[in-house]
C-alpha positions in Angstrom: 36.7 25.7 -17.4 38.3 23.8 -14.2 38.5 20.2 -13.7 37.7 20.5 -10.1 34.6 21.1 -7.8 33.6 20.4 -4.2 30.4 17.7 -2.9 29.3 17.8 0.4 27.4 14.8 1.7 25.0 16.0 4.1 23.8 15.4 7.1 21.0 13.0 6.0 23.5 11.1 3.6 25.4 10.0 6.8 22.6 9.7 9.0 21.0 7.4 6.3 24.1 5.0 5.9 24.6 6.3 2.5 28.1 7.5 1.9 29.6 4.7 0.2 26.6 3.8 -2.4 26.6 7.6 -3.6 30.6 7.8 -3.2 30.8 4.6 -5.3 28.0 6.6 -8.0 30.4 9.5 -8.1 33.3 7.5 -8.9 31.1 5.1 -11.3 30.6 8.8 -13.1 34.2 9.6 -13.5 35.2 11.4 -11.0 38.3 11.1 -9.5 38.6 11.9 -5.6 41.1 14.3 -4.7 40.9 15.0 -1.0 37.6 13.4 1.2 37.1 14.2 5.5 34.4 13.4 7.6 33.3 16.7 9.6 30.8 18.2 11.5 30.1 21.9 10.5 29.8 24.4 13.8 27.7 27.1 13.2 30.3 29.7 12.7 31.6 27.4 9.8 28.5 26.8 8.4 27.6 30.5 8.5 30.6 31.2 6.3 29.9 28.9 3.8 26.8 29.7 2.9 27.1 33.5 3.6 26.0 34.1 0.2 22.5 33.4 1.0 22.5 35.2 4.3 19.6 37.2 2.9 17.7 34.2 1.9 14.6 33.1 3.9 15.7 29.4 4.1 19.1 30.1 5.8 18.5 30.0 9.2 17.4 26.5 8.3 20.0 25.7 6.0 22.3 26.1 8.6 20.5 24.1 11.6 20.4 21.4 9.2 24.1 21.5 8.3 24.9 21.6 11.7 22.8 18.6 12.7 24.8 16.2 12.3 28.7 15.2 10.3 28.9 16.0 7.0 31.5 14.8 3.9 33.3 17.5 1.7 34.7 16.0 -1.2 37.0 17.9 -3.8 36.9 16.3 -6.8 38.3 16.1 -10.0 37.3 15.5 -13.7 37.2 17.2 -17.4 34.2 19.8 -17.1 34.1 18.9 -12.9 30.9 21.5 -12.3 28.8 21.0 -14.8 29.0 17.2 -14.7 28.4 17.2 -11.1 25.5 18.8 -11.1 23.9 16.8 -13.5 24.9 13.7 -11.7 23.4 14.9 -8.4 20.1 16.1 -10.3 17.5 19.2 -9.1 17.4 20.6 -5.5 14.4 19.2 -5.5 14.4 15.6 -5.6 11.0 15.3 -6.7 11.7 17.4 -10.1 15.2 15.7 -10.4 15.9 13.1 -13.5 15.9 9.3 -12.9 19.1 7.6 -12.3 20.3 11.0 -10.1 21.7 10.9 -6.6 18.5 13.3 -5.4 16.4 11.3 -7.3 17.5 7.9 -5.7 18.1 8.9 -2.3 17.1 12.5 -1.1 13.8 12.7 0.7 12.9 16.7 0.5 14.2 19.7 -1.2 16.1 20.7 2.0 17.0 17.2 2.7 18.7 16.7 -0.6 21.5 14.5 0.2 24.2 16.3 -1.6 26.2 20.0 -2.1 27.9 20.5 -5.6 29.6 23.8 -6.4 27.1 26.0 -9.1 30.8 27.4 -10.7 34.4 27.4 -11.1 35.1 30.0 -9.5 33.0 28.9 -6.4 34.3 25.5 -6.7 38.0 27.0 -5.8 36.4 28.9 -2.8 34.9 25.7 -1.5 37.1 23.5 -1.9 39.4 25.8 0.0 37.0 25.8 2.5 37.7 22.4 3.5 40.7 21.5 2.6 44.2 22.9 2.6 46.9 22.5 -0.7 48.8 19.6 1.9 45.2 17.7 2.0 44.6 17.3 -1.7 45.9 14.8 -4.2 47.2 16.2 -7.6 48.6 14.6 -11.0 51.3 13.3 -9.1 50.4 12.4 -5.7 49.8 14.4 -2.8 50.7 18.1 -3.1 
């Protein structure tokens, strides 16, 4: 189980003026922020991130949205880091999500949904790594 997992606030989150209440949620949570940068994805970035669902009839979409506009990767940190997330940011969809979640509160559609958290360890690593280099991220002791 790793302590560590990636968010992305999207496009909408930053359009909307929202980084710092759902930053301040994700902290409120326990999560301890290990490396944060404001970006904006180009399509060949994009692209690779989300290659594993190339094949899925949304992409195309998925990336024009992601590219719309800057975006926030945050790597974060904190005692079972994926599975906490996820609950914290709620369903895809906002409309099925549970009250109290970031979708729930502020995402407006299923593709507008605010916020990216890693669905595993082992994806959390690659993301993360997407974003950030070792020199970038905080550990135990400070900066690496």
């Amino acid at each position: 189980m790793s302590n560590k997992t990636l968010a992305i606030l999207k496009p909408d989150c930053v359009r909307n003026n929202l980084i710092g209440k759902v930053t301040a949620q994700i902290q409120e949570a326990g999560f301890k922020i290990n490396g944060l940068k404001m970006v904006h994805l180009t399509v060949d970035s994009a692209n690779g991130f989300y290659e594993v669902h190339k094949e899925r009839p949304f992409f195309n979409d998925l990336i024009k949205y992601m590219t719309s506009g800057p975006c926030v990767p945050i790597a974060l940190e904190k005692e079972n880091a994926v599975e906490d997330f996820r609950k914290l940011i709620g369903a895809t969809d906002p409309a099925n999500a549970a009250e109290g979640t970031i979708r729930k509160l502020y995402a407006i559609s299923i593709q507008e949904n605010i916020v990216h958290g890693s669905d595993s360890d082992e994806n959390a690593a690659k993301e993360i790594s997407h974003f950030f280099s070792r020199k970038e991220l905080l550990d135990n002791n400070g900066w690496n």
